[in-house]
TIROKE-914245 format. One record per residue (C-alpha): residue in three letters; chain; x, y, z. Coordinates in steps of 0.5 Angstrom, whole numbers. Example, Ala and Ser with C-alpha at 12.3 -4.5 7.8 and 13.67 -1.06 7.14 Angstrom:
<marpas>
    r  c      u      v      w
  ALA  A     25     -9     16
  SER  A     27     -2     14
</marpas>
This chain:
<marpas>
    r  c      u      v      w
  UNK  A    140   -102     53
  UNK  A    147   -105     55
  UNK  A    146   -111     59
  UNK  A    150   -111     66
  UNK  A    149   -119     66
  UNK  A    153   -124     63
  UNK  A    151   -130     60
  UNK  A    146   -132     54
  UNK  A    140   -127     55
  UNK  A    133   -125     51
  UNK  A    130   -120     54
  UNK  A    121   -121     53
  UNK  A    118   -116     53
  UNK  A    111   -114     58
  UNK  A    105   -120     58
  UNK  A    110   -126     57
  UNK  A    116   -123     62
  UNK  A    109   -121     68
  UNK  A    107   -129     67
  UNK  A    114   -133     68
  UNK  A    115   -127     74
  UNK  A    109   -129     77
  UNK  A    110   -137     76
  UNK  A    118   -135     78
  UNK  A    117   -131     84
  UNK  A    110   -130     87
  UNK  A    110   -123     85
  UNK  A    102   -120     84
  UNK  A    101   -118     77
  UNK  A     97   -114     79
  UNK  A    103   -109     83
  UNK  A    107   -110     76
  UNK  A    108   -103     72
  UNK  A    105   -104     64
  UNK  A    112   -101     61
  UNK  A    117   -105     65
  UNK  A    122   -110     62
  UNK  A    124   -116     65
  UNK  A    131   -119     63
  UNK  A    132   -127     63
  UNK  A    139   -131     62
  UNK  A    141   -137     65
  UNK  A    139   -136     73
  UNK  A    138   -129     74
  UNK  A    132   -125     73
  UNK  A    133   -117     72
  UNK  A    126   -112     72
  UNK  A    129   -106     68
  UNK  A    125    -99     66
  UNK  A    128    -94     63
  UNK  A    133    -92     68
  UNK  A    136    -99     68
  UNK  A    135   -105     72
  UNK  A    133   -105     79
  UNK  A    134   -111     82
  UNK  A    138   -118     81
  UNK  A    135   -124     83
  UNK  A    137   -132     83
  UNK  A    130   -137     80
  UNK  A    134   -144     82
  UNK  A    136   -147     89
  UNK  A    134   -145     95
  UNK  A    137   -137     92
  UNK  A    131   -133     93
  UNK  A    128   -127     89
  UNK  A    129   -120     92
  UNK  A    122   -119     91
  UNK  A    122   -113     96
  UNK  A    126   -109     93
  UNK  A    124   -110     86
  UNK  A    116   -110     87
  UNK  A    118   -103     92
  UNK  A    121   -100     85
  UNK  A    116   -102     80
  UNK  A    110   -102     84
  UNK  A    103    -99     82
  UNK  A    100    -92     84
  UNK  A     94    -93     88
  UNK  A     88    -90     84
  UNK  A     85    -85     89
  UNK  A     79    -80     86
  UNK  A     81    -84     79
  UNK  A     74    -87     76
  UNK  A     77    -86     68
  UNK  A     78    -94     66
  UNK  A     83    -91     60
  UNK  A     87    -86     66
  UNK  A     88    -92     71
  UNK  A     90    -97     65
  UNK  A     94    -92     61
  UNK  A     97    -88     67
  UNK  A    100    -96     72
  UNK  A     95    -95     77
  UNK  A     92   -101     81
  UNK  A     86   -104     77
  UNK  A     81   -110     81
  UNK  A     79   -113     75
  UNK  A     71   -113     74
  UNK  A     71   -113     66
  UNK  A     67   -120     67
  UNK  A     62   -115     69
  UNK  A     62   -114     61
  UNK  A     60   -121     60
  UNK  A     55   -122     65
  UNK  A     52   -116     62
  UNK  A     52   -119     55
  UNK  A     49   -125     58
  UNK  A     44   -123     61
  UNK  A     42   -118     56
  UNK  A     36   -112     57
  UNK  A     35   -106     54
  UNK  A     35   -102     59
  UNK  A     39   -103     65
  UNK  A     38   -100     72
  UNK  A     43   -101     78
  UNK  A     43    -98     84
  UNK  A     50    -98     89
  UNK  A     52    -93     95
  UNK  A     56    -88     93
  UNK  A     64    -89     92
  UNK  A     62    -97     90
  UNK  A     65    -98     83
  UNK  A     60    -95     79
  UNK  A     63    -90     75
  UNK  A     69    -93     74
  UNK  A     65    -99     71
  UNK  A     61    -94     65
  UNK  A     67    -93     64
  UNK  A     70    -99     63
  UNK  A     64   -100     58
  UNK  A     65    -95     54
  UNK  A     72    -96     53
  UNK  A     70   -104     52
  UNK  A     64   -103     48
  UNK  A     66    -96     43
  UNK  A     69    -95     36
  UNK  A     75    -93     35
  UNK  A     77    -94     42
  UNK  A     84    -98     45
  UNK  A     83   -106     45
  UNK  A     90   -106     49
  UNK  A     87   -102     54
  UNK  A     85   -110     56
  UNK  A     90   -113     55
  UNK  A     92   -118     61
  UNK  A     85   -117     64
  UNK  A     79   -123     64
  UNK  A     75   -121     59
  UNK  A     81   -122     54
  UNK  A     80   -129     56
  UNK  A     73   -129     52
  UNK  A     75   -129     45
  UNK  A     68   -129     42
  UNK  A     65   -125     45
  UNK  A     71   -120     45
  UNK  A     71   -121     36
  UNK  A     64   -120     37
  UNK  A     62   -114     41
  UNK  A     70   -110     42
  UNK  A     70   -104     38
  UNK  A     64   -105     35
  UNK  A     59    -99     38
  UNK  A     57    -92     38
  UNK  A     56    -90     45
  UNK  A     54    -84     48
  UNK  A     56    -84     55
  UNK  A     53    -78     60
  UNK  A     54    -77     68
  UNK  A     48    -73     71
  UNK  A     52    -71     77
  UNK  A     54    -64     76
  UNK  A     45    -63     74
  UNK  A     43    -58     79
  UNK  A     43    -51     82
  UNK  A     39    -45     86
  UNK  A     34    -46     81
  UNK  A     31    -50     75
  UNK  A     33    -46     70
  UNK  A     41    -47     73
  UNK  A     39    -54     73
  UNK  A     37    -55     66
  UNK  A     42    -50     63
  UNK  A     47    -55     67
  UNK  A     43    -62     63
  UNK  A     44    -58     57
  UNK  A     52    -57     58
  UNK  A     53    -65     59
  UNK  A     49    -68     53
  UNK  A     53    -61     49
  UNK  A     59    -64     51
  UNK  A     58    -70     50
  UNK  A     55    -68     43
  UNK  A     61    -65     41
  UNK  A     66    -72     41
  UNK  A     62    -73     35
  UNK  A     64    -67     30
  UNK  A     66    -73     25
  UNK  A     57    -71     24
  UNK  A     59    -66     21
  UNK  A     63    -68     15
  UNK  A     59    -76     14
  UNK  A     56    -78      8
  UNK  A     51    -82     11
  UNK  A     48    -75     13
  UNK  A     44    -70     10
  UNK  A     43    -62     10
  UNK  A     37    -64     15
  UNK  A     40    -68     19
  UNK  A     47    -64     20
  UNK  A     42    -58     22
  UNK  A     40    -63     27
  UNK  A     46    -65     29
  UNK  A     48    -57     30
  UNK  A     43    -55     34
  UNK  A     47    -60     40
  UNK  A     52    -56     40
  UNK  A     50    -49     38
  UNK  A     53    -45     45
  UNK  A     48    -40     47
  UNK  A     52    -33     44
  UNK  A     49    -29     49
  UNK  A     52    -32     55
  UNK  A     57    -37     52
  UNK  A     56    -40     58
  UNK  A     50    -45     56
  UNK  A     49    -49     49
  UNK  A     43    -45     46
  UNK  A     38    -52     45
  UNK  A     31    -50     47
  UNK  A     26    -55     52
  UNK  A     24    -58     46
  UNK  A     30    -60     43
  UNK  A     34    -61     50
  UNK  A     28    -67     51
  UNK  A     29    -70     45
  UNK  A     37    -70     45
  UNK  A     40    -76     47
  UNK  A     35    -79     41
  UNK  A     36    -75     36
  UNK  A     44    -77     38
  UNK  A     43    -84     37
  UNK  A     40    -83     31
  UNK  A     44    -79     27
  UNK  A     51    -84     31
  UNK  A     46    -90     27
  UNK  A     47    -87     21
  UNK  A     54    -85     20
  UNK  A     57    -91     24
  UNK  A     51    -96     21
  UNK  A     51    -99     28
  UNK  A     45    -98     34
  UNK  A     48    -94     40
  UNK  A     50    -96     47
  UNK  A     47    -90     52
  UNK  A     50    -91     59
  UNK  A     47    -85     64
  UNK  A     51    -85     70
  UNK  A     48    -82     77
  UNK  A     42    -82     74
  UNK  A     38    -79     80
  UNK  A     42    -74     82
  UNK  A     38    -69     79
  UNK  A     33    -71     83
  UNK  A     36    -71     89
  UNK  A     38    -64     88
  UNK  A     32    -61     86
  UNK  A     28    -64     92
  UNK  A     33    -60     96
  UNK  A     32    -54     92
  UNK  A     25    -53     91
  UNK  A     24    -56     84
  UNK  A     22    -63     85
  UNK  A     16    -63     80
  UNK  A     20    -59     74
  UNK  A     26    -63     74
  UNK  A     22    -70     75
  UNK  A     18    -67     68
  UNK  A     25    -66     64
  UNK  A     28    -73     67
  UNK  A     21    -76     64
  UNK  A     21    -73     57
  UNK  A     28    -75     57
  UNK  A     28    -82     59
  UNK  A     21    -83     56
  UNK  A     25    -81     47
  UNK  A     32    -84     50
  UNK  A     29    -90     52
  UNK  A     23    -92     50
  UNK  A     22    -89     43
  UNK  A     29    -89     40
  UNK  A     29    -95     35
  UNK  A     37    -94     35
  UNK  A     38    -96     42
  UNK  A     42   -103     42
  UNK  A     42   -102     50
  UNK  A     42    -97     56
  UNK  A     45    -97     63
  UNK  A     44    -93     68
  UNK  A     47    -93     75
  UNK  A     45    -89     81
  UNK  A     44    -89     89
  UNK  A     37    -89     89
  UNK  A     32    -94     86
  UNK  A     26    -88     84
  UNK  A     19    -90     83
  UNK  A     18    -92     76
  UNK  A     11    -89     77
  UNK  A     16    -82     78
  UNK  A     20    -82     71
  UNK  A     20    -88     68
  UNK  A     13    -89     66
  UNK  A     11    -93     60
  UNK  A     19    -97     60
  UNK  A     17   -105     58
  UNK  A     20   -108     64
  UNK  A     27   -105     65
  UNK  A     32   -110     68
  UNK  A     33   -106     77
  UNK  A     39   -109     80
  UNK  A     39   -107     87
  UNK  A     45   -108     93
  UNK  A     39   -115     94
  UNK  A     40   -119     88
  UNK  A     45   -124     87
  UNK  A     46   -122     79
  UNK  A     53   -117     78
  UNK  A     54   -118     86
  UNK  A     61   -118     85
  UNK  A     62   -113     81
  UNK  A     61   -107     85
  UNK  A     65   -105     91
  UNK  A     71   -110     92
  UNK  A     70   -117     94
  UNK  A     75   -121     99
  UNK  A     79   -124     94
  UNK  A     80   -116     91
  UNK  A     83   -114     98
  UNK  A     87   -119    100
  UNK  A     91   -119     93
  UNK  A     91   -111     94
  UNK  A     94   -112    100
  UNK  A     99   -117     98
  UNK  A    101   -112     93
  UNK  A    103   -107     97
  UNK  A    106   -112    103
  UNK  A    100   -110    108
  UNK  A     96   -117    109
  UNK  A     98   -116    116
  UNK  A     93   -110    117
  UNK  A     88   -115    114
  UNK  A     83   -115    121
  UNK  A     83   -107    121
  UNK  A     81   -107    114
  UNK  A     75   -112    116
  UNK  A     73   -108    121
  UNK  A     73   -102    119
  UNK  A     70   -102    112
  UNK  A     67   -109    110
  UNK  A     60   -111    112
  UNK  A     56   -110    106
  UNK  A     52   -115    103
  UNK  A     50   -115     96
  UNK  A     47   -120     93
  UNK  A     50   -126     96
  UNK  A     57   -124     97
  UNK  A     60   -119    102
  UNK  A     64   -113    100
  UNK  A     68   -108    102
  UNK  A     69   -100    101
  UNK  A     74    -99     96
  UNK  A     74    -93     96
  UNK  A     76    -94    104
  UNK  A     80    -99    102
  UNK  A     85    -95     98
  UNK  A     85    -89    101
  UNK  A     88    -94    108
  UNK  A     92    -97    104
  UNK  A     95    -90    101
  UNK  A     96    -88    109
  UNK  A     99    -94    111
  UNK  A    104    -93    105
  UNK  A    106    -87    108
  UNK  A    106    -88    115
  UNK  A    106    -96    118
  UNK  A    102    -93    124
  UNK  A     96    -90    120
  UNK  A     89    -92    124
  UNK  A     83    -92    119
  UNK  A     80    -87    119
  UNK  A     72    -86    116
  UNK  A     74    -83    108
  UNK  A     67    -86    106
  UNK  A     64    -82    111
  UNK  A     66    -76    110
  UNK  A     65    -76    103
  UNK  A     57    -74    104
  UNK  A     54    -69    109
  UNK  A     50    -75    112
  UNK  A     44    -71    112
  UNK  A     39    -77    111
  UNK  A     42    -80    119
  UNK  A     40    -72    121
  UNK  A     33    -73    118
  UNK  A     32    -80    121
  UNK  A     35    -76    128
  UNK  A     31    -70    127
  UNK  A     24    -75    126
  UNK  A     26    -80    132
  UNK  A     21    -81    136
  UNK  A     23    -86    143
  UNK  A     21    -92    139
  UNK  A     27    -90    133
  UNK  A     32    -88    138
  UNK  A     31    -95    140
  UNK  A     33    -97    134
  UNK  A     38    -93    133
  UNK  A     42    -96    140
  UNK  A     41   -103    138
  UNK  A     44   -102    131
  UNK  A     49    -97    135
  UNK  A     50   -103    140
  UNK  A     51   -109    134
  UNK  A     45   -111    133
  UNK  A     40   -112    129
  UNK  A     33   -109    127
  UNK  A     27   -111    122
  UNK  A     24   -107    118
  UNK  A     19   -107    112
  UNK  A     24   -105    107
  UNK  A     21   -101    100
  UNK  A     27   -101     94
  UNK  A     23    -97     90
  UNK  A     21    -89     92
  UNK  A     20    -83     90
  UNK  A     24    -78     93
  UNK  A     18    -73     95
  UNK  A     16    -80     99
  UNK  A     23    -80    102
  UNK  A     21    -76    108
  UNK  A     13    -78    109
  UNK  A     15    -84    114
  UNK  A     20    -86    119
  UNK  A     20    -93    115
  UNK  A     22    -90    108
  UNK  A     28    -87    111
  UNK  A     30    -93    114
  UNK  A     30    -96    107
  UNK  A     33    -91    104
  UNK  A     39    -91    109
  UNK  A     39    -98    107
  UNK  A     39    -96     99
  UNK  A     45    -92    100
  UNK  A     49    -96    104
  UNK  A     49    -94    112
  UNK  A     44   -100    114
  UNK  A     46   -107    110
  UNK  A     42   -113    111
  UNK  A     43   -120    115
  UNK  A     38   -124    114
  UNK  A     31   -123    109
  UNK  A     25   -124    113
  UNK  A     18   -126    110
  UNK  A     14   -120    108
  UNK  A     20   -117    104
  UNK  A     23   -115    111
  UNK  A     29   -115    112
  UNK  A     34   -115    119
  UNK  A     38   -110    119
  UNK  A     45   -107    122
  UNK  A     51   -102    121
  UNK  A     55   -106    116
  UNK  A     62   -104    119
  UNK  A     66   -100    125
  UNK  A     67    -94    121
  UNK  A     59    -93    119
  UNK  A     58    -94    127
  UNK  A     63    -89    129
  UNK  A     59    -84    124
  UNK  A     53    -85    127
  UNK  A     56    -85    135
  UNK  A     59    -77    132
  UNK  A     52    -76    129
  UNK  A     48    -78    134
  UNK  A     52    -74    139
  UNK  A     51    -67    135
  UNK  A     44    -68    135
  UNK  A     44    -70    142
  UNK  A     48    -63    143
  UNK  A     44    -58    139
  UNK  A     37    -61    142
  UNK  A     40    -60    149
  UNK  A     42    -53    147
  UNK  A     35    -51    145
  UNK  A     32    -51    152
  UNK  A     37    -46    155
  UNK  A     32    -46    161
  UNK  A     33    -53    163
  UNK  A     41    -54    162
  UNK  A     42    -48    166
  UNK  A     38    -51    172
  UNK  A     43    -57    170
  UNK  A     49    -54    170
  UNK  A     48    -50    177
  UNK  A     47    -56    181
  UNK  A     54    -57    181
  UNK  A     57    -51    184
  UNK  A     52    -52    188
  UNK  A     53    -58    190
  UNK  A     47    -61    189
  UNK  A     48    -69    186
  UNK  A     40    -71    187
  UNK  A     39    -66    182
  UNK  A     44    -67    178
  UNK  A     43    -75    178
  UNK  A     36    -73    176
  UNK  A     37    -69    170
  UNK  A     43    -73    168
  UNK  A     39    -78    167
  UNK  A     33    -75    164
  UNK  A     39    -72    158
  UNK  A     41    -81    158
  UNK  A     33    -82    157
  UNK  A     32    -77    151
  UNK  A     39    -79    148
  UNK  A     41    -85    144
  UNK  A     46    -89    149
  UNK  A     53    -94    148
  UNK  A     51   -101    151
  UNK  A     55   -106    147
  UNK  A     59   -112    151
  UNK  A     64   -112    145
  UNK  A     65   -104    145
  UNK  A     71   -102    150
  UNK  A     70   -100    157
  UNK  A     74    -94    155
  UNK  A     70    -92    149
  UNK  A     63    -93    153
  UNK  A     66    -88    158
  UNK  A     68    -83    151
  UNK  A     60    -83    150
  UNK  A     58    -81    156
  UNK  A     63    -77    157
  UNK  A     63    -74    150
  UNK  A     55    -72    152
  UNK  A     57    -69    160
  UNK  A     62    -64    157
  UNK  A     57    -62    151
  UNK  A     53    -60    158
  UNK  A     57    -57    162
  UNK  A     61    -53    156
  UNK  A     54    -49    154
  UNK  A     56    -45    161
  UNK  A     60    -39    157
  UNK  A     64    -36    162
  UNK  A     66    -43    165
  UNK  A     73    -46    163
  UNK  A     72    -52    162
  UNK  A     77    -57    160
  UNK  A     77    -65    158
  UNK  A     83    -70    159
  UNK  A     87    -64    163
  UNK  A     93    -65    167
  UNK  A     91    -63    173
  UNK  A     95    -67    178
  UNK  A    100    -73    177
  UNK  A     95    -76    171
  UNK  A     89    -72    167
  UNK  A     82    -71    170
  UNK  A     77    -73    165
  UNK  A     73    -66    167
  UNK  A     75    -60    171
  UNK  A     71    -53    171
  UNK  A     73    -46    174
  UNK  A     67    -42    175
  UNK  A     67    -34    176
  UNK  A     66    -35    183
  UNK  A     74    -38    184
  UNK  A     70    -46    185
  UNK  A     74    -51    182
  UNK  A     71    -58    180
  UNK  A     73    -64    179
  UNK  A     70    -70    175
  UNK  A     72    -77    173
  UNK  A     66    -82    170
  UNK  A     66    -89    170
  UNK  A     63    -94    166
  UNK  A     60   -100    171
  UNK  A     60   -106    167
  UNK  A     57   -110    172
  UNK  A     52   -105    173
  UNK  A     54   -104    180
  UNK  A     54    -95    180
  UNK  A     55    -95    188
  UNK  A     62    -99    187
  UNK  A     64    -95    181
  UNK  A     63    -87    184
  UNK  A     67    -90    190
  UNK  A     72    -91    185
  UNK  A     72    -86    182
  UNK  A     73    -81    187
  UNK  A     79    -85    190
  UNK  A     81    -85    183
  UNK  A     81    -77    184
  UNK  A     85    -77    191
  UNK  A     90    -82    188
  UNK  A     92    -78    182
  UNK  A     91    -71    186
  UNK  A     87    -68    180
  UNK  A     85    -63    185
  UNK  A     92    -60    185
  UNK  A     92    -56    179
  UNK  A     85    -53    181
  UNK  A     89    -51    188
  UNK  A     95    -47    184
  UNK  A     89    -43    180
  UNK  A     87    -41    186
  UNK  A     80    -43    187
  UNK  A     77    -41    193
  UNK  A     73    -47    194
  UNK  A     73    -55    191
  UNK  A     68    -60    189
  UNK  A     70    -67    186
  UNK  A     65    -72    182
  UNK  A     65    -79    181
  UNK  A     59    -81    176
  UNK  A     57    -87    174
  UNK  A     53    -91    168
  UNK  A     51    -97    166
  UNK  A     46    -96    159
  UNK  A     41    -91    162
  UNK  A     42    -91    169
  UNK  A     47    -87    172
  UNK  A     49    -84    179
  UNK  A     52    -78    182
  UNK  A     56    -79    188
  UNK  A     61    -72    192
  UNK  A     66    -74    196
</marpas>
């Protein structure tokens, strides 16, 4: 390339450039494109890709570098959905290094390793990382840069230097159980098939090479499944090691990731006990029979009863979100966000980011959502006015907080209003289940929300208690939205009831209203938190008095209407041409009395009864409704 500079100049390709730009101007390595030059000469410094250079810049005196503008053109894509480690380090996506996890993992050496980590936490992301570290014929510059290059011994040692079989069990379910194995049966058959050099290895005999076919022999009758029978499916993931053993004379690394998706899935399905059989054969002849195993990782959501599918295992290494091993590894550490965000010049959303997706305890270091993180980061990026939104959240139909809701008796509503209203709950908490034991108590579920990330703990209690809260705003949203849904479809089921509640107004009845109402906020789950918003308190009540009154279909019934000089928070036109008007508030001071008379003022003052006027209603009723916690009053004007 013809250098636009003047001057003695060298260019420096890449590691050597990235570090002296780094010590230079400050710009975070991790922001900096793998295939960009960076051109030194005398006092400038250029970065230059394929196009050319892209910005110039002074390195001495009181000239700084035009760092904007430069980090803007080479700046790394955000890897969102990606958890292939060779596509994030091959393709310039961000990458929050936790290749030390490698280390830590040799150290602390197991045969069989167990971890458990809510969803969307790093987990796959990381199986990935260690197969392309730990696999033969793999690609060591895939590293290059990275912290685990620092530790050359173990790197000489352990690089490049094993077979690995690497298997998600995510996508193992169906309708039935057939579905189901036949899906088990494509995944350990793909994985087989990364292996043809088996075929053409000396190191294999007929017999063996006969073995090896049965792997990846596709049913020819449907040509949609592998044709192996039970007997072999069972024993696959052995017999592959074995024959990786003797081709490469080198143990096998088996990494199983989502291990207990199968069972989760048939659990719901119908299947529990067969799919439970299968796993445990598998399990049992891929990791305690088989003598080629060098070690095994697995990782899941759910710790499963070693009774249930791992049954005569010696000693498994569990590594739950409770111990301090590895805490760091999954999920991203407050250094993590704080050098993303300086990255892509977004340290300034650092409070929102906090409140919104940290709050997770793992071990002994507190962690953030990545999958939150970067997901906000990529909206900010886009729109600087972007609000966090729960991407976490919407990854999951939630249906454990639903089961939880369904089975809550007024002792677990209260539960769930503390954990709503910031604070905490002691709970015997069991990390080892079985999913059939999932459901047999209220306490089992607490434990689970508790595994799979929606509970985090605050402090550890004698008796393998633990307190507990909602680790962030964004789980404590979801929990509010669920709670409301619940609230609405339980109402809805006494048709009788709500009938008889929605007909007091029109009739002008408050005592019956103020009664019901607040026996509706007796059998709901309310917003009392000090550190939540007047506002938002009165979103929630308001949230349940709509769903109410819009149970009545043929009543138009419209929420934030603009009905005069200001928007009503409800306003309601009946068949009969009566209009009603109702604003609510929330007494922070508990005074109800004091807040109805506001909010009838409220009413006169904007004049929200004229839009109803223009609508010629023949008659108009106005509310004023306050709340405090569960008590609330009803007052007309």
């Amino acid at each position: 390339m013809e250098s636009p500079f003047t001057g003695k100049h060298v260019w420096l390709r890449r590691y050597i450039l990235v570090w002296k730009a780094l010590n230079k101007t400050q710009i975070p390595m991790d922001c900096i494109m793998g295939d960009v030059d960076f051109l030194v000469s005398h006092d400038h410094l250029g970065i230059a890709g394929p196009e050319g250079p892209a910005a110039v810049g002074f390195l001495h005196g009181d000239r700084s570098w035009q760092r904007e503008r430069s980090v803007k053109k080479v700046r790394k894509k955000l890897p969102i959905g990606i958890d292939g480690f060779e596509k994030i380090r091959t393709n310039d996506f961000y990458y929050a290094d936790k290749t030390l996890f490698i280390k830590e993992l040799l150290q602390n050496w197991g045969e069989v390793n167990l971890f458990t980590r809510p969803r969307r936490f790093g987990k796959s992301l990381n199986m990935s990382m260690l197969k392309c570290f730990f696999e033969i014929g793999g690609t060591p510059e895939l590293f290059d840069g990275l912290k685990i290059m620092q530790e050359e011994d173990l790197c000489e040692e352990y690089m490049g230097k094993f077979p690995v079989i690497s298997i998600s069990l995510k996508s193992v379910g169906g309708l039935t159980y057939k579905a189901a194995s036949d899906a088990l049966r494509t995944v350990i058959g793909n994985e087989s098939k990364r292996f043809r050099v088996l075929l053409e290895s000396p190191s294999l005999d007929e017999k063996d090479k006969t073995a090896y076919e049965r792997l990846i022999d596709v049913d020819r009758r449907s040509d949609a499944s592998y044709a192996m029978s039970d007997a072999v499916l069972i024993d696959s993931l052995n017999i592959l090691s074995r024959l990786l053993m003797q081709h490469y004379g080198q143990k096998v690394i088996l990494l199983i990731d989502e291990y207990d998706v199968p069972l989760d899935k048939a659990f719901q399905r119908g299947y529990y006990d067969e799919m439970v059989n299968l796993i445990r054969s598998l399990f049992d002849n891929a990791l305690k029979t088989n003598d080629s195993l060098y070690f095994a990782v697995l990782t899941g959501c759910l710790r499963i009863s070693k009774e249930s599918i791992f049954t005569g295992l010696n000693n498994p290494k569990v590594h739950t979100i409770s111990d301090v091993r590895y805490d760091e590894y999954f999920g991203f550490t407050d250094s993590d966000v704080d050098g993303l965000l300086e990255c892509y010049g977004l340290s300034s959303y650092k409070a929102a980011i906090r409140d919104w997706y940290d709050g997770y305890r793992f071990g002994d270091t507190d962690v953030y959502c990545p999958w939150d993180v970067l997901n906000y980061c990529d909206e900010l990026l886009a729109d600087p006015n972007a609000e966090p939104e729960n991407y976490w959240a919407n990854t999951s139909g939630n249906d454990l907080i639903r089961r939880l809701l369904k089975k809550a008796n007024q002792s677990t509503k209260s539960d769930i209003e503390h954990l709503i209203n910031g604070e905490t709950i002691t709970k015997t908490i069991r990390q080892e289940l079985t999913y059939r034991e999932v459901e047999d108590s209220i306490d089992n579920i607490w434990s689970v929300l508790y595994s799979t990330g929606y509970l985090t703990c605050r402090r550890r209690v004698p008796g393998k208690r633990m307190e507990l809260a909602l680790p962030n705003r964004e789980v404590r949203e979801l929990f509010i939205d669920l709670v409301k849904n619940w609230f609405e479809e339980t109402t809805q089921a006494d048709s009788g009831r709500i009938r008889q509640f929605c007909a007091a107004f029109p009739a002008g009845d408050t005592d019956t209203i103020q009664e019901m109402l607040g026996g509706y906020l007796w059998d709901s789950i309310s917003v009392r938190d000090t550190s939540v918003r007047r506002n938002m308190k009165e979103n929630f009540y308001h949230g349940m008095l709509l769903g109410l009154l819009r149970s009545q279909g043929n009543w138009i019934v419209q929420s934030n209407a603009e009905t005069g000089e200001g928007y009503s928070d409800i306003s309601i036109q009946t068949p009969d041409k009566v209009g009603i008007v109702i604003e609510l508030k929330y007494a922070e001071d508990g005074n109800l009395e004091k807040a109805c008379r506001e909010a009838l003022e409220q009413i006169e003052e904007k004049k929200y009864a004229q839009g109803l006027k223009r609508r010629s209603m023949k008659k108009i009723i106005r509310y004023g409704i306050a709340f405090y916690e569960k008590e609330c009053m009803a007052a007309m004007a």
